[in-house]
C-alpha positions as CSV (number, residue, x, y, z in Angstrom):
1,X,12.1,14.5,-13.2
2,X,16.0,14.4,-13.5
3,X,18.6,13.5,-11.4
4,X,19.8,16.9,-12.5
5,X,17.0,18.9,-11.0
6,X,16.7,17.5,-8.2
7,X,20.3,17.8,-7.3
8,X,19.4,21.7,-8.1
9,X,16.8,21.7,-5.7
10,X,19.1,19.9,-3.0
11,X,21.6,22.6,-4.2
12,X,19.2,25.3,-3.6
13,X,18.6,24.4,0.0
14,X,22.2,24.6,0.7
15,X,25.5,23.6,-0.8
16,X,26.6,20.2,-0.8
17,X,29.0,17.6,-1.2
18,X,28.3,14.4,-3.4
19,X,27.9,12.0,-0.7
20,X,26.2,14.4,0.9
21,X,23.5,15.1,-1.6
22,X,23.1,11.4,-2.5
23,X,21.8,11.0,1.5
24,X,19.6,13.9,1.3
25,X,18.5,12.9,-2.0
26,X,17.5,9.4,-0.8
27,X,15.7,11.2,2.5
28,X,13.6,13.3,-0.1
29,X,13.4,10.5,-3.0
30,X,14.8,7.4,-2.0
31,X,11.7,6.0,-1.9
32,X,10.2,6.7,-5.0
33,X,13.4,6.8,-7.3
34,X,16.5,4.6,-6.2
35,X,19.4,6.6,-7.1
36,X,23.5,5.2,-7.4
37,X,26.3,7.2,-5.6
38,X,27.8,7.4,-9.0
39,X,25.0,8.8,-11.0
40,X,25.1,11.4,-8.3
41,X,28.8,12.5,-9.4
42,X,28.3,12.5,-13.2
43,X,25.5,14.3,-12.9
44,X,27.6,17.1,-10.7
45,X,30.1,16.7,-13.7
46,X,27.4,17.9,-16.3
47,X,25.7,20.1,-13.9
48,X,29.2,22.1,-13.2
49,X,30.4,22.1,-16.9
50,X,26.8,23.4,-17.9
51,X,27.3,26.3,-15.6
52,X,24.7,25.2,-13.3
53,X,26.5,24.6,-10.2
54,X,29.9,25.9,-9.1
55,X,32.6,24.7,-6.5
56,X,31.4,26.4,-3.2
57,X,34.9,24.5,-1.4
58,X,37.2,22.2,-1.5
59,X,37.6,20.3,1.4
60,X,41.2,18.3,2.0
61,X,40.7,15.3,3.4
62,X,43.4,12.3,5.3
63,X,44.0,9.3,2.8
64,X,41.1,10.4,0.5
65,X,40.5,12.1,-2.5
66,X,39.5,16.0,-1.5
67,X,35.9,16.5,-1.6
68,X,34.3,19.4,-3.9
69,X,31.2,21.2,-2.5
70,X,29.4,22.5,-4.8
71,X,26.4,25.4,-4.8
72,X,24.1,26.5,-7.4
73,X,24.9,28.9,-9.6
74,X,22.5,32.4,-10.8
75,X,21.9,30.2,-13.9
76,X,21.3,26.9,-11.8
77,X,18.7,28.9,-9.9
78,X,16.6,30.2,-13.1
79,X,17.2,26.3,-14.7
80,X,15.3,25.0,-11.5
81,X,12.6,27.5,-11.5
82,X,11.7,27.5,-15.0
83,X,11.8,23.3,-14.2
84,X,9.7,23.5,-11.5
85,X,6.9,26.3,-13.3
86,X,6.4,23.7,-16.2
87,X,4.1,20.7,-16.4
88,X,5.7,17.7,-17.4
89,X,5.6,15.9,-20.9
90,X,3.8,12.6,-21.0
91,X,5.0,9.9,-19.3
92,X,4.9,7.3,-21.8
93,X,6.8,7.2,-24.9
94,X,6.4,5.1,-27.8
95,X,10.6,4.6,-27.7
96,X,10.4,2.6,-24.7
97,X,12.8,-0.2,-24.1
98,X,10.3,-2.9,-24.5
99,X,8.2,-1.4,-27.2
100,X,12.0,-1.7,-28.7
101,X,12.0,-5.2,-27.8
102,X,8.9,-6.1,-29.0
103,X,9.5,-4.9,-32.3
104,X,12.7,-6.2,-32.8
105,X,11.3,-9.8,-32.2
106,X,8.6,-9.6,-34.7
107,X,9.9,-7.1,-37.2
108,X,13.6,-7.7,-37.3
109,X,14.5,-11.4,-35.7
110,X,10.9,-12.1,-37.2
111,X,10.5,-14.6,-34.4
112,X,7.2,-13.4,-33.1
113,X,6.6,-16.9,-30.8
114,X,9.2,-15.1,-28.6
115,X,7.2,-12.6,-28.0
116,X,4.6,-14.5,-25.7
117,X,8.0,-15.2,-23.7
118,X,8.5,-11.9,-23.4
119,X,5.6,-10.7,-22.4
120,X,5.1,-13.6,-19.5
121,X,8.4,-12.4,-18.1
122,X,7.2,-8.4,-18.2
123,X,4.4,-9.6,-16.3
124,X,6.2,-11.0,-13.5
125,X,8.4,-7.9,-13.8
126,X,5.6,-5.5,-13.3
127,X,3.4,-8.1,-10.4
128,X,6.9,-7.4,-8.6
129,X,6.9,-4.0,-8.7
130,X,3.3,-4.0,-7.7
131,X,3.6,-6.0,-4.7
132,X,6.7,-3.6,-4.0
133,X,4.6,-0.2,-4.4
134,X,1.6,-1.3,-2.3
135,X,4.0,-2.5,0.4
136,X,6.1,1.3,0.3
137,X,2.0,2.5,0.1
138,X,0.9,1.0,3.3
139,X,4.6,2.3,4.9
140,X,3.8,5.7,3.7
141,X,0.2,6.1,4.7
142,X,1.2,4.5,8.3
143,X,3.4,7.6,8.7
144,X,1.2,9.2,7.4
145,X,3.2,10.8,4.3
146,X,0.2,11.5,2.4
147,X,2.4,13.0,-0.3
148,X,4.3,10.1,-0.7
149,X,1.6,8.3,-0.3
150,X,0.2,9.7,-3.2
151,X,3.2,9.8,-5.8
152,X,3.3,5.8,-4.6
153,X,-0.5,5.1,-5.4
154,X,0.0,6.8,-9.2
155,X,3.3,4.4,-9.5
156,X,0.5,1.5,-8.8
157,X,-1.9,2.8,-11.2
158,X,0.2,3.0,-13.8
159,X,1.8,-0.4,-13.2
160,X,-1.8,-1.7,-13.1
161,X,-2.4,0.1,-16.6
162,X,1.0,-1.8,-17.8
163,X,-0.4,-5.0,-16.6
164,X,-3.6,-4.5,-18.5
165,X,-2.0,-3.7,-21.4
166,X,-0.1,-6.8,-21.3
167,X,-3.0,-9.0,-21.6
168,X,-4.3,-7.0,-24.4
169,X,-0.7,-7.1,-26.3
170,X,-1.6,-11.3,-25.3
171,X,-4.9,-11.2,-26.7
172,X,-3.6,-10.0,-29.9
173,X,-1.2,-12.0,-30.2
174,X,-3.1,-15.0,-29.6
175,X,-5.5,-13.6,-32.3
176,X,-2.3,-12.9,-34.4
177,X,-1.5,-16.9,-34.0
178,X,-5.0,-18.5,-34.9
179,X,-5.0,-16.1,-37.9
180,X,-1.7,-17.4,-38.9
181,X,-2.8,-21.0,-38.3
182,X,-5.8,-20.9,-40.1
C-alpha cells in the first residue's frame, strides 16, 4: 500500500482536509502503518499535481494558514479502483535497505567482521517489533478486530521469518569465518 492510496480511499469517502485525513487515516491505519502529518501533505502535493485529487474548498482561517480541502478527482476514482482490483507485488525485495547494508560491508568496505555487528543489532530490531506486534495482536483480538487482528498476525510471521533468516545469514557467516581461518 501507499500513503497515496489510501489517502484516495479516505478521499473517496468524503472530502477532506490534511489534518483531517491524517486522524482518519490513523483511525483506519494507525495501527498497522504509523504515518507523519507531513507525509500526509506531500503526498496531497503529488496527489493534486497528478490530477488525482482537486481543491473541494478553501477554508480561511484566524492567525493560520487557510486550509485546502481536497476531493478526489474522476481520475483519482479509476487510480483507486484499478489499485484496489490488483493483487499486490511481492513484499520482499532484494533492494532492501539492509540487503544494501550487508553488501556494502563485505563487498565494498570489505570489512565483513562488521557484519556479525550488524546482524546482532537487526535482531534486536526485529525481537522489538515482535514484542510490539503481539502486544497490538492481543489489543486487537480483545476488541475483537479480527481484521486487524489478522493483518497484525502476518506482520509477526513475517518478522519471525526475518529472525530466522538472521540466524541462517549467522550460520553462514560463521561458516564463511572457519573457512577463512583454516
Amino acid at each position: 500500500m501507499t500513503i497515496k492510496h489510501a489517502l484516495l480511499a479516505l478521499l473517496a469517502e468524503e472530502p477532506g482536509h490534511g489534518y483531517e485525513l491524517k486522524n482518519r487515516f490513523d483511525q483506519a491505519l494507525g495501527e498497522i502503518w504509523p504515518l507523519q502529518q507531513a507525509q500526509i501533505y506531500n503526498n496531497l502535493r503529488i496527489l493534486e499535481k497528478d490530477g488525482l485529487i482537486e481543491l473541494d474548498a478553501l477554508v480561511a482561517q484566524d492567525d493560520l494558514p487557510d486550509r485546502k480541502e481536497y476531493r478526489l478527482t474522476a481520475a483519482g476514482q479509476q487510480a483507486l479502483a484499478t489499485w484496489i482490483s490488483s493483487p499486490a507485488s511481492g513484499s520482499r525485495k532484494l533492494r532492501d535497505d539492509l540487503y544494501l547494508k550487508m553488501m556494502t560491508i563485505v563487498n565494498v568496505l570489505h570489512q565483513p567482521q562488521k557484519l556479525s555487528d550488524l546482524l546482532w543489532q537487526q535482531r534486536d530490531i526485529y525481537l522489538h517489533q515482535l514484542r510490539d506486534l503481539e502486544r497490538s495482536l492481543a489489543q486487537a483480538e480483545a476488541v475483537p478486530d479480527l481484521l486487524t487482528a489478522g493483518l497484525l498476525e502476518g506482520a509477526i510471521l513475517h518478522t519471525e521469518a526475518d529472525l530466522t533468516w538472521l540466524d541462517r545469514m549467522e550460520e553462514r557467516l560463521q561458516a564463511l569465518t572457519q573457512a577463512g581461518a583454516a
